[in-house]
N, C-alpha and C positions, 0 to 999 in steps of 0.2 A: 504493500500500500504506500508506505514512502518515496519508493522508486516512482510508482507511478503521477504522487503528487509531485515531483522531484522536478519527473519531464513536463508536466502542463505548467508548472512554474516556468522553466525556464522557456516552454514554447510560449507562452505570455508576454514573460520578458522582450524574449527574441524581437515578437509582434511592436511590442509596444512603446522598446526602445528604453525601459525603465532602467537604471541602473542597478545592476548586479550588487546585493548586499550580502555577504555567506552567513552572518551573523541572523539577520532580520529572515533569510530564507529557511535557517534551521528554526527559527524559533515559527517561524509560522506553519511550518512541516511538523514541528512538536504539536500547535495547539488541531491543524487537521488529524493526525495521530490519536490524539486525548477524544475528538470531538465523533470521530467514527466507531473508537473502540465503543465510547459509549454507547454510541447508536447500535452497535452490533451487541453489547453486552443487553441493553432493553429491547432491542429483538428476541437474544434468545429466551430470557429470564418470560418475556410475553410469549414467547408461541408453547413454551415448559407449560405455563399456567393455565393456557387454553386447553391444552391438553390430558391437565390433569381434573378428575373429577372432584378430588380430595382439595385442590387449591382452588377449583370454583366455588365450592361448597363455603369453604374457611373466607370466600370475599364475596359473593352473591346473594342473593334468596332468589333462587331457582324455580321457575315453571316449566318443565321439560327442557330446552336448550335456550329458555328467551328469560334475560335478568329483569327481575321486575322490581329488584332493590338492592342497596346494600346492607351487607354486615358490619360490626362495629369494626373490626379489621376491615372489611374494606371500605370505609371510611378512611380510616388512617393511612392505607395504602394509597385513596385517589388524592389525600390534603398533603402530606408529609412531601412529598416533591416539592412544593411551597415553602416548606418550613427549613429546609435544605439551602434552598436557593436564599433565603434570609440571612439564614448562620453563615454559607457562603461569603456573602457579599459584605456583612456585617462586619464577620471576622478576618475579612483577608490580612489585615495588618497584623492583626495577634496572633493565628494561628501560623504552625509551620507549615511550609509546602508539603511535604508528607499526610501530615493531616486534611490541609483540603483537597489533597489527592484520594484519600479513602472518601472523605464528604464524596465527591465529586462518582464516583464509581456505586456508593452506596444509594447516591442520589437515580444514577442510572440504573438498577437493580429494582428500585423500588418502583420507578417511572414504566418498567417491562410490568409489574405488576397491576397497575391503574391504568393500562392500554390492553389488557390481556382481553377486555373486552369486546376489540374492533373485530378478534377473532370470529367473536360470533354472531358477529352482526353483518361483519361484508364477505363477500368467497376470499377464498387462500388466493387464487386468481388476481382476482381483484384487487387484494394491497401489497402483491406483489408485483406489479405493475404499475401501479402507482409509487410505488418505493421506488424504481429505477426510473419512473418520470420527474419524479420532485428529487430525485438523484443529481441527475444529469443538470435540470435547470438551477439547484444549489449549486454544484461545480463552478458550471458558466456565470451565476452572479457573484460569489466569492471570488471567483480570477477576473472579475470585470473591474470588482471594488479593490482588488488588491493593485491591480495593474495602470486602472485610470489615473488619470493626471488631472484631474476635475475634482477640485472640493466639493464633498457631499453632504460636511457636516451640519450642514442647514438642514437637511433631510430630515433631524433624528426629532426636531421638538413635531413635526407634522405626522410624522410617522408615529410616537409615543402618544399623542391626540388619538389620532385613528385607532390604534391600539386599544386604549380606555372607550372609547365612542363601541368598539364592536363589543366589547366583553359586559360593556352597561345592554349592548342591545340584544346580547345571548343572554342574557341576565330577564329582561325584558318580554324575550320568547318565549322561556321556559314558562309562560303563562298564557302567553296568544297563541302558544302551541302553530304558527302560521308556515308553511313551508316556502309561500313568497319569502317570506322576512327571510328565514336560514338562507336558504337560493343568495339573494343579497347578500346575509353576513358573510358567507363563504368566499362568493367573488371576492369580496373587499379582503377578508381575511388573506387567501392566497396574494393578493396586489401587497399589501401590507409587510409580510413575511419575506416575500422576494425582497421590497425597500431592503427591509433590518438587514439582509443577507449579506447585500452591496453595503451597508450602511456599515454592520458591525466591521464587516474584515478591515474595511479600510481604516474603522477606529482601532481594531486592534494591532493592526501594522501602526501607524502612528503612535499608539502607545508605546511601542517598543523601545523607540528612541528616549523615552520620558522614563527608564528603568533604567537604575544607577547600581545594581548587583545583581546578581545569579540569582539571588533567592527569591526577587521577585519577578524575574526574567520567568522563571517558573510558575510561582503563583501567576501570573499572567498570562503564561499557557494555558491553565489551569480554568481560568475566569472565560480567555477571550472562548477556551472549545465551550465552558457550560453557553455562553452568548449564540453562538453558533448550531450548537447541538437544540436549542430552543428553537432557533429559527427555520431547523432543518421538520422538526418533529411537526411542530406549528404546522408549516406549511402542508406538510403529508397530509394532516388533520385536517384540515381545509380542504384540499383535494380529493379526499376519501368521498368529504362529505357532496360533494361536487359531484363526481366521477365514479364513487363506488358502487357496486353491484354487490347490495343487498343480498342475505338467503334468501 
């Protein structure tokens, strides 16, 4: 996986004319590294759970294959990735990089658990497919935002706007029960998550120069994949709801 970020970096480069950094390339290689493994560790921790009847049981309340509520554990399964991302962000300064490296992994463990759901709601097909389309277009907007030579940081207060406006209007829904309205959230959602994509990388390459030691050179990996690994998920989630095929 490194290799292959390795070569679209430098085929980016190549394109774009950026100057060659080895410093700022290994560390942005570090945080795609941190930001996939996570993606692949709540993969498999969620396809484990769909799988098991014993782990739906311990997160569900059950009507033959259709969840019609949760358990007190799964409660704390879907909130705790929340609570994660808090102590994360909180503690970067106090904590050592070792430690928000287990947060960060525990965080993705637990995130496989509160997605185990999509299993059985859309085909194996179906978000399999959609994981290698919101793939491919993550790829291309993080090598757009690392690569551009266009200030995007104006992006981030209209995009954090947007952001808050969808999740007040899924919030909203969950009462109009309206499939217009979601149809709408989603569009906007996926528009949204692509921004952040382009928006994060390019802030987290820019942070890099603003780290004065290793230890936070790391924690900073650390942060910029949890930023990215959100916006990678986000997006899929939105596309699912868009694109999937339902059982």
């Amino acid at each position: 996986m490194q290799e292959r970020y390795q070569q679209n970096l430098q085929a980016a480069e190549a394109r774009t004319g950026v100057q060659v950094d080895q410093g700022l390339r290994a560390y942005m290689l570090k945080v795609y590294n941190y930001m996939a493994s996570g993606v692949l560790l709540t993969g498999i921790v969620s396809l484990f759970t769909a799988n098991s009847q014993t782990m739906l049981g311990l997160l569900y309340q059950m009507s033959g294959t259709q969840i019609i509520g949760y358990t007190g554990l799964g409660w704390v399964a879907l909130l705790s990735p929340l609570a994660f991302v808090i102590a994360m962000s909180f503690g970067l300064h106090k904590m050592k990089a070792s430690t928000l490296q287990v947060l960060f992994w525990a965080f993705a463990g637990v995130m496989g658990l509160s997605l185990s759901s999509i299993f059985l709601v859309y085909t194996a097909f179906s978000i399999t497919s959609i994981f290698f389309i919101t793939a491919a277009a993550f790829a291309s907007l993080s090598l757009w935002g690392y690569t551009t030579k266009k200030d995007i940081s104006g992006w981030g207060s209209f995009l954090i706007m947007g952001l808050f406006g969808i999740i007040i209007a899924m919030i909203v829904n969950i009462f109009l029960a309206s499939p217009a309205m979601q149809f709408i959230i989603s569009i906007i959602g996926v528009l949204i998550f692509a921004g952040l994509t382009a928006y994060d990388t390019q802030k987290i390459k820019n942070m890099y120069y603003q780290y004065t030691d290793g230890t936070m050179v790391q924690k900073g990996a650390i942060m910029g994949a949890l930023k990215l690994y959100l916006d990678f998920i986000n997006m899929m989630l939105f596309m699912l709801r868009l694109f999937g095929v339902r059982r």
